[in-house]
C-alpha positions in Angstrom: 89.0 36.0 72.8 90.7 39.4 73.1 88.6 41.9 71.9 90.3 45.1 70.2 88.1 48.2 70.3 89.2 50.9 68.2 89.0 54.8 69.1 87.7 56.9 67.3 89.3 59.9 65.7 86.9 62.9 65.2 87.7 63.7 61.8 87.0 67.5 61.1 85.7 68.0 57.6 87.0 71.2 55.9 83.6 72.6 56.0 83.2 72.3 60.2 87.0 73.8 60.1 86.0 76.9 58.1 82.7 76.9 60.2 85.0 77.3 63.5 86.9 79.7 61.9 84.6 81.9 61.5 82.7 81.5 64.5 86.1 82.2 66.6 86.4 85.5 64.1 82.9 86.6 64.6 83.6 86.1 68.3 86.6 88.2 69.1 85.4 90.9 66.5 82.2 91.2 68.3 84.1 90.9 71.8 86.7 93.8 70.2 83.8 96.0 69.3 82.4 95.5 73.0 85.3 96.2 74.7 85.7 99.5 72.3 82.4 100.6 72.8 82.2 99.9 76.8 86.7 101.6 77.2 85.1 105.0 75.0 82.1 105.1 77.5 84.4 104.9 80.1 86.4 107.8 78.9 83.5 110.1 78.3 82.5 109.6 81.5 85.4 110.1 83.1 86.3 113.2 81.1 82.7 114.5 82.0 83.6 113.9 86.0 87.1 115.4 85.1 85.5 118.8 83.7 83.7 118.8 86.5 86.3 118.8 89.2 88.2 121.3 86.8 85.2 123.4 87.2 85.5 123.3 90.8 88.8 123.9 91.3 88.3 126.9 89.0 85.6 128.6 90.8 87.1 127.5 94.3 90.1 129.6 93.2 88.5 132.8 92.9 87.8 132.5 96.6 85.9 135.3 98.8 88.8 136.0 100.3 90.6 136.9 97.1 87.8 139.0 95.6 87.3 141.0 99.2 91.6 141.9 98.9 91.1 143.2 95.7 87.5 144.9 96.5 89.0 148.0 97.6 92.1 148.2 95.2 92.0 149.6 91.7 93.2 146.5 89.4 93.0 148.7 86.4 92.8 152.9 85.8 90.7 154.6 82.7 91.9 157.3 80.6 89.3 159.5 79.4 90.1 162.5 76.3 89.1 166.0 77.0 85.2 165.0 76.0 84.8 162.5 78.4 85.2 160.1 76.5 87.1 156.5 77.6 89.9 155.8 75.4 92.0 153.4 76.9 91.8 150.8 80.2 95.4 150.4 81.4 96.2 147.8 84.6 98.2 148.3 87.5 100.8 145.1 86.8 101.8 144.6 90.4 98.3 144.1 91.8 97.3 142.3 88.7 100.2 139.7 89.0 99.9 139.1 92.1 96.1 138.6 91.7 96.6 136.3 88.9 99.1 134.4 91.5 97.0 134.1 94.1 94.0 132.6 91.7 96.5 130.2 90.3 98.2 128.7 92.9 94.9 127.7 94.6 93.7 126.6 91.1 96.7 124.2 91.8 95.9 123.2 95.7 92.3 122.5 94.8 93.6 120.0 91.9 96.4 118.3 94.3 93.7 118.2 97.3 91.1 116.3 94.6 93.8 113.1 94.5 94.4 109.9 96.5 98.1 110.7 97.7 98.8 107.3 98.1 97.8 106.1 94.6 97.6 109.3 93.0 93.9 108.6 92.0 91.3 111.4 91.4 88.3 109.6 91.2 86.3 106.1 90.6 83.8 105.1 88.2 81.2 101.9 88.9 81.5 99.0 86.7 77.9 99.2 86.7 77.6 102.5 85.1 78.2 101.6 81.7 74.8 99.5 81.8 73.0 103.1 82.2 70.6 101.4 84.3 69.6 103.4 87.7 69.6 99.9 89.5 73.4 99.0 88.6 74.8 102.3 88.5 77.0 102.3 91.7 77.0 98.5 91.2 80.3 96.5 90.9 84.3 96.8 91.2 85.7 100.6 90.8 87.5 101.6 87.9 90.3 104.0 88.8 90.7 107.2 87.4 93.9 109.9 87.2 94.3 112.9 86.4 97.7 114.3 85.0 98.1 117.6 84.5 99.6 118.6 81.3 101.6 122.0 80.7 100.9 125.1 82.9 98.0 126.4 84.7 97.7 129.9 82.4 95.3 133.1 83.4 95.0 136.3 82.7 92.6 139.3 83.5 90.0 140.6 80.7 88.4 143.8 80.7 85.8 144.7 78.7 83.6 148.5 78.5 80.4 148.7 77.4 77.9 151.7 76.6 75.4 151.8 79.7 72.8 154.3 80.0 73.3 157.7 78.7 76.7 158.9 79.5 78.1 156.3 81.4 79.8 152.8 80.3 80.1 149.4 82.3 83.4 147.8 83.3 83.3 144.3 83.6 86.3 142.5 84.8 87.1 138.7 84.0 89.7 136.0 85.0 90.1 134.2 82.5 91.7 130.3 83.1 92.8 127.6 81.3 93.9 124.0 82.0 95.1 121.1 80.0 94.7 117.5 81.7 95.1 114.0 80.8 92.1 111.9 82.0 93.8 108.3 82.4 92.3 104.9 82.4 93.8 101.1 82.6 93.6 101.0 78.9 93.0 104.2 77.9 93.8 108.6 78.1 92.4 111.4 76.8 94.0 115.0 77.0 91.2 117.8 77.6 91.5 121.3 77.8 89.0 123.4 80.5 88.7 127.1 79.9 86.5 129.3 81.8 85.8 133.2 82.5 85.1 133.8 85.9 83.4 137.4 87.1 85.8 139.5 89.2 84.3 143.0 89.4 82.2 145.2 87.5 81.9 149.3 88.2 79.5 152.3 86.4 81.1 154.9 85.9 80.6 158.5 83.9 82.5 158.4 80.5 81.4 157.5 77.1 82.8 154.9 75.4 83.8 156.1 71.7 82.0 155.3 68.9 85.3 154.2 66.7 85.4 151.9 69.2 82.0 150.1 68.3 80.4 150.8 71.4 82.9 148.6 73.2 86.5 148.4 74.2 88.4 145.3 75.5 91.8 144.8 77.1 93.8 142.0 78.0 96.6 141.6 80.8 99.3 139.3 80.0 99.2 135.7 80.6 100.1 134.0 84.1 101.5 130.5 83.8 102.6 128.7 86.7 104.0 124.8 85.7 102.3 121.4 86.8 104.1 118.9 87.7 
């Protein structure tokens, strides 16, 4: 006797269809919210380690050597009225320019020296770091990070005078920088901008400042751009 056996079919009810359904939604939302949460983390921290090597570069530019050429030079000149009193703060625009050139184009070198020139990569972050555990925080495959600068490198010089003492006011001179980068991941970019005022000089000196003035006058040089590419 031949025996037939018969397979059986899994027959899949309408309820366990709906049940899979659902469980395959809940899935991929849940895995979509992970991957959201874990690709913004990864931003912020990148843009954090971004600022940070912006910061660098910015300080790094204003050099030693920069602020001991311009030690002995007068960047700017004051104009006093027949009282003694300060009424303007005017700039010398050669020595200011080529200042403001000098800061700039090592803003640039510090920011091309910071990348991989073979991949064009600024820094990595740890897999591991998004568990924000000590243990796993240098833990894992690297994550590659650019940086792509965006715009112009822009800086100009701010002077400000202040009362200081009895009949004599305070200049305080400031560089004044500002950069626009595009922090790039796999998946993911974010365009920051980094400004900073850096200290350049200050000097006492007999003169004072106008009351009209509210104690305080401020001046501005015009703005240095040099282009990224």
């Amino acid at each position: 006797m031949r025996m037939h056996l018969k397979k059986r079919r899994k027959v899949f009810t309408k309820g366990k269809v709906i049940f899979i359904l659902l469980f395959l939604g809940l899935f991929f939302y849940l895995f979509y919210i992970l991957s959201e949460n874990i690709g913004y983390y990864y931003l912020s921290y990148s843009e954090r380690e971004a600022r940070k090597i912006i910061d660098t570069s910015m300080s790094e530019a204003v050099s030693d050597n920069i602020l001991e050429d311009i030690k002995d030079k007068d960047l700017y000149s004051v104009m006093k009225n027949a009282s003694g009193e300060i009424e303007m703060v005017d700039y010398d625009p050669y020595l200011v320019n080529v200042f403001l050139r000098d800061v700039t184009d090592n803003i640039v070198n510090a920011l091309e020296e910071k990348e991989d020139d073979s991949q064009n990569i600024s820094f990595y972050i740890p897999l591991g770091s998004a568990l924000q555990n000590p243990i796993f925080n240098n833990r894992g495959p690297k994550i590659p990070v650019r940086m792509e600068s965006i715009g112009s490198v822009l800086t100009n010089i701010n002077t400000k005078v202040t009362e200081y003492g009895i009949n004599n006011c305070l200049i305080e001179m400031y560089v004044h920088i500002e950069i626009r980068e595009k922090v790039i991941l796999p998946v993911i970019s974010k365009t920051i901008t980094v400004k900073n005022d850096l200290p350049v000089s200050h000097k006492i000196i007999k003169g004072t400042v106008p009351s009209y003035y509210g104690g305080s006058i401020s001046k501005g040089s015009n703005i240095y751009s040099i282009p990224m590419e």
